[in-house]
C-alpha positions in Angstrom: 1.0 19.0 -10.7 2.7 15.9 -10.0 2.9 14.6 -6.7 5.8 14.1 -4.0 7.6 10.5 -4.6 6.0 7.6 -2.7 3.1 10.2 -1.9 -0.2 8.3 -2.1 -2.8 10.8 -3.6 -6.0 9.0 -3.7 -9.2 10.1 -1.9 -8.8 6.5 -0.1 -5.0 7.4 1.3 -6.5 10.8 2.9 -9.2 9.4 4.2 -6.8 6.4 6.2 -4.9 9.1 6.7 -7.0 11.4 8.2 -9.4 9.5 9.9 -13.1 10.4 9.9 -14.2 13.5 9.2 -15.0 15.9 11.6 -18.7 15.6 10.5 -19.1 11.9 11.1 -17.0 11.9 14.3 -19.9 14.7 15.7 -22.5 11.8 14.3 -20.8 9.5 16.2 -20.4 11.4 19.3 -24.2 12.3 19.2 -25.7 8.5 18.4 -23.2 7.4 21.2 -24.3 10.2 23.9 -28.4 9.7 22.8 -27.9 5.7 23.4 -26.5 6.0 26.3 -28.4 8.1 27.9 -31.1 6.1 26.7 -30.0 3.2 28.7 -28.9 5.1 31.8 -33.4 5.9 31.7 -34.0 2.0 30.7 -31.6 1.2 34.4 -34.1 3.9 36.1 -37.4 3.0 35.0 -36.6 -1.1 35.3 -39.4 -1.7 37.8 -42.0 0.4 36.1 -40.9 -1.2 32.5 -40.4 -4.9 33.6 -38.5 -7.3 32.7 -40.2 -10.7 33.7 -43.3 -12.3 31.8 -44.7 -14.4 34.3 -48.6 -15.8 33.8 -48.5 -17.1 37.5 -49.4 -16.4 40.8 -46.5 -13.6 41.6 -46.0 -9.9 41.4 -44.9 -9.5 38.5 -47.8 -11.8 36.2 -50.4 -9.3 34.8 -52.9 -12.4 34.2 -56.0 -13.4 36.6 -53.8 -15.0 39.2 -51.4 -12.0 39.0 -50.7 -9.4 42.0 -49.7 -6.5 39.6 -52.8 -5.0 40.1 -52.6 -5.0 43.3 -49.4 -3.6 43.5 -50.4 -0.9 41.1 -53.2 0.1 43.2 -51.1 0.7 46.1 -48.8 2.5 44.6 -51.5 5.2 42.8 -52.3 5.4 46.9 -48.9 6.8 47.3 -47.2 4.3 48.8 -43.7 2.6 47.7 -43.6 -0.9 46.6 -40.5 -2.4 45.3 -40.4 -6.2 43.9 -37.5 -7.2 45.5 -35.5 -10.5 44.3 -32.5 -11.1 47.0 -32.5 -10.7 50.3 -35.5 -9.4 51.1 -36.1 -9.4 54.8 -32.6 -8.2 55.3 -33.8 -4.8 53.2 -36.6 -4.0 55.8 -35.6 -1.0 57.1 -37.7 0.7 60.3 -41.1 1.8 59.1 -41.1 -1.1 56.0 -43.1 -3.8 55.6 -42.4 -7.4 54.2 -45.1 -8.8 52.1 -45.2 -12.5 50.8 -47.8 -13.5 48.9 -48.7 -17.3 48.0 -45.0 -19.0 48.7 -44.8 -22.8 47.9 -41.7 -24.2 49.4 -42.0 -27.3 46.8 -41.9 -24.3 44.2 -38.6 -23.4 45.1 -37.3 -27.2 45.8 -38.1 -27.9 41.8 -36.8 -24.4 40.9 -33.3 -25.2 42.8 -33.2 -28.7 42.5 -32.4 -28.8 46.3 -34.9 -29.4 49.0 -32.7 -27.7 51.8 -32.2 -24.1 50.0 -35.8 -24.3 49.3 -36.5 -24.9 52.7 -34.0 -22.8 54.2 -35.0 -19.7 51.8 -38.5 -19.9 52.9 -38.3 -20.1 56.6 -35.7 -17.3 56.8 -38.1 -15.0 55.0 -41.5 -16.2 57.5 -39.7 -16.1 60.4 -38.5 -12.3 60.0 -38.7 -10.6 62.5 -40.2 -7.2 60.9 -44.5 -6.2 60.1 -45.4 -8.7 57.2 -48.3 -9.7 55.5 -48.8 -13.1 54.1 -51.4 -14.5 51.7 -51.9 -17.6 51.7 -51.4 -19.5 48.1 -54.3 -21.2 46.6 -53.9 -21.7 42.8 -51.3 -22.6 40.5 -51.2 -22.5 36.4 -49.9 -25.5 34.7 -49.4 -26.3 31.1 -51.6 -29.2 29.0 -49.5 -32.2 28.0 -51.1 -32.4 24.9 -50.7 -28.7 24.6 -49.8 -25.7 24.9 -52.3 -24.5 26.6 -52.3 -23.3 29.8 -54.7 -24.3 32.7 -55.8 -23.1 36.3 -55.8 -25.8 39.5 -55.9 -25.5 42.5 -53.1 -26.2 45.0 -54.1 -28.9 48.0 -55.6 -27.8 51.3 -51.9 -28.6 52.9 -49.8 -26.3 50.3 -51.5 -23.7 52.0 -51.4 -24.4 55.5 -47.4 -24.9 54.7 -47.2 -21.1 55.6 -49.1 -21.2 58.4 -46.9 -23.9 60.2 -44.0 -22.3 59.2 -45.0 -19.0 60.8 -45.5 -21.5 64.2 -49.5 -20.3 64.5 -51.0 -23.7 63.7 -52.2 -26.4 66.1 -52.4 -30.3 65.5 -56.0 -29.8 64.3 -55.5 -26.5 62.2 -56.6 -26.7 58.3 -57.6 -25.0 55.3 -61.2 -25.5 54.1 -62.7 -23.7 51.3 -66.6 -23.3 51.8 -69.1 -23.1 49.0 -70.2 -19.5 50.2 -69.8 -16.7 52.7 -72.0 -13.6 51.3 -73.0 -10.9 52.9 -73.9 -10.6 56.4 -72.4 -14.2 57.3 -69.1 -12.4 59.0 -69.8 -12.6 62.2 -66.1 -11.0 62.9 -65.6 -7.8 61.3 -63.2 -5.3 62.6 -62.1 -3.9 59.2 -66.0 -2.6 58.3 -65.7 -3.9 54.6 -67.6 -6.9 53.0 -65.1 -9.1 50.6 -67.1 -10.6 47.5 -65.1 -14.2 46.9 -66.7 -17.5 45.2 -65.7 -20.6 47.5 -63.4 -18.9 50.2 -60.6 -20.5 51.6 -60.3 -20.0 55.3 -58.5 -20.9 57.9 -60.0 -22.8 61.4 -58.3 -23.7 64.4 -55.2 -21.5 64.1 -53.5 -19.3 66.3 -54.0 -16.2 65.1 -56.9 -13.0 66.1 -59.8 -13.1 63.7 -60.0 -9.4 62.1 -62.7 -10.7 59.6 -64.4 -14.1 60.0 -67.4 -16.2 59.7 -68.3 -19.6 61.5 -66.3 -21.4 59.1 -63.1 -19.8 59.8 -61.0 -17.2 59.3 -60.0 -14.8 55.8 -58.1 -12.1 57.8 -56.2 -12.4 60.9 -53.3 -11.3 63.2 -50.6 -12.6 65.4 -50.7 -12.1 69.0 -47.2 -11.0 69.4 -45.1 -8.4 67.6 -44.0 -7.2 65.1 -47.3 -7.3 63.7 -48.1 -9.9 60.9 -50.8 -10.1 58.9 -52.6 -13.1 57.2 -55.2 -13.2 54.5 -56.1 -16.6 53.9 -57.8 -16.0 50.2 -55.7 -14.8 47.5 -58.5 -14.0 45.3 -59.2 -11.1 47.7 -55.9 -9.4 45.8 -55.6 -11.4 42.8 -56.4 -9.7 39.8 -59.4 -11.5 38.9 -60.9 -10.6 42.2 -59.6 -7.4 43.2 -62.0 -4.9 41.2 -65.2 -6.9 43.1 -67.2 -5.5 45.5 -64.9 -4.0 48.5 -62.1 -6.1 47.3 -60.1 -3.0 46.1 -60.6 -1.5 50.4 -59.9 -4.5 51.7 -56.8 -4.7 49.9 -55.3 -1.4 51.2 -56.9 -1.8 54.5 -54.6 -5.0 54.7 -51.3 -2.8 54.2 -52.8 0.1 56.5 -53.1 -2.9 59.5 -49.0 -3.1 59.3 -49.1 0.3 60.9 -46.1 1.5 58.4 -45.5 4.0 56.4 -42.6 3.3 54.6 -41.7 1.1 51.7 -43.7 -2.1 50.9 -40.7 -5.2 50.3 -42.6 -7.7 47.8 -40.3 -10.8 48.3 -40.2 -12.3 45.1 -37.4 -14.6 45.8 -40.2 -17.5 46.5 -41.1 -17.2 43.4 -38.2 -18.3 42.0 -37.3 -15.3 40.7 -34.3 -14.8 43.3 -30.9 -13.3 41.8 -27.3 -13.2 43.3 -26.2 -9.8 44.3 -23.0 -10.1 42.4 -22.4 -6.6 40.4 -20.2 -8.4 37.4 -23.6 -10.4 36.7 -25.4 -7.4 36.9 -23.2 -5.5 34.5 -24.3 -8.4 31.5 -28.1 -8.6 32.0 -30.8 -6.0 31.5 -31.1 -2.9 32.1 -27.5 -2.6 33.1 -26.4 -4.2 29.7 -27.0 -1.7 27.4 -24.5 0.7 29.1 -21.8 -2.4 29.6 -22.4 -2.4 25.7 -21.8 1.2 25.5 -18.3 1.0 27.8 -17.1 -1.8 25.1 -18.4 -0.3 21.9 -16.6 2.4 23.3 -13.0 0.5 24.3 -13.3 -1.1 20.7 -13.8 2.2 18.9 -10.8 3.7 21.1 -8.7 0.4 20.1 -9.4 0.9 16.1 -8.2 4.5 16.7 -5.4 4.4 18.6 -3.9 1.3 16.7 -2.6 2.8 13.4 0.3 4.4 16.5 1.6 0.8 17.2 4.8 -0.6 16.1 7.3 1.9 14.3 7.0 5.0 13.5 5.2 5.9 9.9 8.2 7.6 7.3 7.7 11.2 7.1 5.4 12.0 3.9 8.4 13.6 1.1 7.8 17.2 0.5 7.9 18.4 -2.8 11.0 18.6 -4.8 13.1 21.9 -5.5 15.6 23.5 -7.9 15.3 23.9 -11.4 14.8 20.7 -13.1 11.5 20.1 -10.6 10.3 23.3 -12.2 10.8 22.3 -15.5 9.5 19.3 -15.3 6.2 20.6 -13.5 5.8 23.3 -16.3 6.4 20.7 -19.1 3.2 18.7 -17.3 1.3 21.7 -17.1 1.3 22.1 -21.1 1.2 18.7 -22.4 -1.7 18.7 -19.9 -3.1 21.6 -21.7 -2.5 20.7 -25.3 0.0 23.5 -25.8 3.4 20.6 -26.6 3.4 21.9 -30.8 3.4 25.6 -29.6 6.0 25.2 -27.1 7.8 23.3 -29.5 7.7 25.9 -32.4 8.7 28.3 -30.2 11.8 26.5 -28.9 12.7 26.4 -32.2 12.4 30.0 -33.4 14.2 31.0 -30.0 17.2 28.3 -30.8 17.5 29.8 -34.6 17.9 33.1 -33.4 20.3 32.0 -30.8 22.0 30.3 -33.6 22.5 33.6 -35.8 23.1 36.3 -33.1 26.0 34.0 -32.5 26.7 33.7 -36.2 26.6 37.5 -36.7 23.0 37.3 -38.9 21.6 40.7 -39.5 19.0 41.5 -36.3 15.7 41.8 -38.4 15.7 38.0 -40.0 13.2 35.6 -39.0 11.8 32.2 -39.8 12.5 31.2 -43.2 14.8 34.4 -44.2 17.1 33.3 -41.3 17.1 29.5 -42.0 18.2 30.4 -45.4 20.9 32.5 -44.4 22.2 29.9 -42.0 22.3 28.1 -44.8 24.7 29.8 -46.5 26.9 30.0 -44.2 27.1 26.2 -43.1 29.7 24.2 -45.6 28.0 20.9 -45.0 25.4 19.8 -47.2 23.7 17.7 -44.9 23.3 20.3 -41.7 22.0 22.9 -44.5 19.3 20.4 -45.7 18.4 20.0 -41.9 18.2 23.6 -41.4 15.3 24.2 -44.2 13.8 20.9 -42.7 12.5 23.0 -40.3 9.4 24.3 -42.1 5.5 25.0 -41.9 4.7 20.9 -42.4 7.4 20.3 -40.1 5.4 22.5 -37.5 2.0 21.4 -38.4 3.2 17.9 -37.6 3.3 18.5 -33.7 -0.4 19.6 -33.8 -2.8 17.4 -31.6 -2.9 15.9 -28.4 0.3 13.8 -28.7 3.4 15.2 -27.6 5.9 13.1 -29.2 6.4 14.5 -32.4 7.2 18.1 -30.6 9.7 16.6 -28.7 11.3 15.2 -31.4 11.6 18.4 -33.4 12.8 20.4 -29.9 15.2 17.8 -30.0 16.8 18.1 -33.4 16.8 21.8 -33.6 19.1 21.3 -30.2 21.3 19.1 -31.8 21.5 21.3 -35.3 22.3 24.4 -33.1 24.9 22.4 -31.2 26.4 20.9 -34.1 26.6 24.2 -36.6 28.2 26.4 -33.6 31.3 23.2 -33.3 31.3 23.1 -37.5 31.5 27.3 -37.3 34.6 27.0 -34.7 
């Protein structure tokens, strides 16, 4: 059938104008739905997933140094610990804890690049007013300059008494000292009941602080005399993870959060660290895990835009319907049988049915046909010519519109038109 004028009717012109098909659009919908929901989980599980690699002293390095295990521990104890990274002190609510483990100020000053952040940052968070505990730093990891490789030092004596002044409970003869050895049975102060198990101790002597677990060298645990209460552990390998599975260690450790005397969430300031972030929701929307739904909204906006903009500018022209009336018919019908093969027959047939038109007006007797009435046409037409034209109409003149190709049965349809039309004026 032939299509409307100016009517596209490929597969590609319904599919642009269509769009897509229902099918894909439920696809769509259902990948879109699936991601997103999978990043709404990502933004809930961010602290149990991680999103830092760290090989250092902090809580979020899973190495020897590392506090995760610590952290961990406390948590399969029941207790909430979030790694916070901006403005931690100021997130202590009643019944929370600070904890800062192993700050360097001189971390911090390389890390901004500005010596008074770095020491602004870290006395705001030690001199909080809220129940903290602080461990003192003792090792750092630096990088071979011939390598890659990655090595353990330790920090000097007055990197970790830094804290301690800071905190105001150190004297003009206060230090650090690490001793060769402090086994079993040489704490002569022990309130907690536990015996740590640490290789060259760091402790602290001559400081202002009440030993909870000591020995004549100094002290690893102690407390401020005022309040809120704070905490101080003077070895980090007590918690690190290289230490924390020896011994008591893994007691000790808790006993050091139970001493706070809170039950609320444990604030692990990791802002000393360098790991500090604005609060600033637009930067948030672009960085993990709050990307992948910001990627969503846009993916979103963009597939929106592709679909609504085939509506801009002017309106489309109305698609033409199909045409009407006789000569569409016709014409459709024609297209039909050439389509079919069936152009001789039709042809053949036009021309019986014009002869016999041709002698009902010419008074022929009713019951001739084919050859009978072409020679009795004959007879009656004067011209020479129009008689040889009537008999021209025979079986090889028939057989000749056979076959796929129309033209020759047009051309016959044709001339038996004009004969009829030109014997009826001859007759008048």
């Amino acid at each position: 059938m032939t299509a409307p004028p100016g009517a596209d009717p490929t597969p590609t012109a319904l599919v642009e104008a269509q769009g897509a098909t229902p099918r894909a659009t439920r696809i769509i919908v259902a990948i879109g739905v699936l991601s997103l929901i999978g990043g709404i989980a990502l933004s809930l599980l961010q602290q149990e997933l991680g999103w830092i690699e760290s090989h250092r002293a902090d809580g979020f390095s899973r190495s020897a140094l590392g506090h995760a295990a610590w952290y961990e521990l406390l948590k399969s104890q029941g207790r909430t610990v979030v790694l916070s990274r901006h403005a931690t002190a100021a997130r202590v609510a009643d019944d929370d804890a600070l904890i800062v483990a192993e700050p360097v100020a001189n971390d911090l000053e390389t890390l901004f690049d500005d010596e008074e952040k770095a020491e602004a940052l870290t006395n705001e968070l030690l001199s909080a007013a809220v129940p903290m505990l602080l461990v003192l730093p003792r090792r750092e990891v630096e990088q071979g300059k011939q390598s890659r490789a990655l090595y353990v030092v330790e920090r000097p004596e007055s990197v970790a008494l830094d804290p301690l002044r800071r905190l105001g409970v150190t004297r003009s003869d206060s230090e650090i000292v690490r001793v060769e050895s402090a086994g079993e049975g040489l704490w002569t102060e022990n309130t907690l009941g536990l015996e740590p198990t640490l290789l060259r101790p760091q402790l602290m002597r001559d400081v202002d602080l009440e030993p909870l677990l000591a020995c004549d060298e100094g002290i690893l645990i102690g407390r401020t005399r005022s309040e809120p209460p704070r905490i101080v552990l003077a070895d980090p390998d007590l918690v690190a993870t290289h230490g924390i599975g020896r011994g008591d260690n893994a007691a000790l450790a808790m006993a050091l959060v139970e001493l706070l005397g809170v039950e609320g969430t444990l604030w692990v300031d990791e802002v000393a660290h360098g790991y500090g972030v604005a609060p600033s929701a637009w930067s948030d929307l672009f960085k993990p895990p709050l990307l992948w739904i910001t990627l969503h909204v846009l993916v979103g906006a963009a597939l929106l835009s592709w679909g609504a903009s085939v509506r801009f500018g002017s309106p489309r022209p109305p698609q033409p319907g199909f045409e009407t009336g006789k000569a569409a018919l016709l014409d459709n019908v024609g297209e039909l049988m050439e389509a079919g093969g069936h152009a001789g027959h039709s042809a053949r047939r036009y021309v019986e049915e014009t002869l016999t038109t041709l002698g009902a007006t010419l008074h022929a007797p009713a019951a001739l046909r084919g050859a009978a009435l072409r020679e009795w046409l004959g007879e009656r037409v004067r011209d020479p010519a129009l008689r040889d034209e009537l008999r021209a109409f025979d079986a090889a003149a028939f057989a000749r519109t056979d076959g796929n190709d129309s033209t020759p049965a047009l051309a016959l349809a044709r001339r038996a038109h004009r004969l009829k039309e030109t014997v009826l004026h001859a007759a008048r």
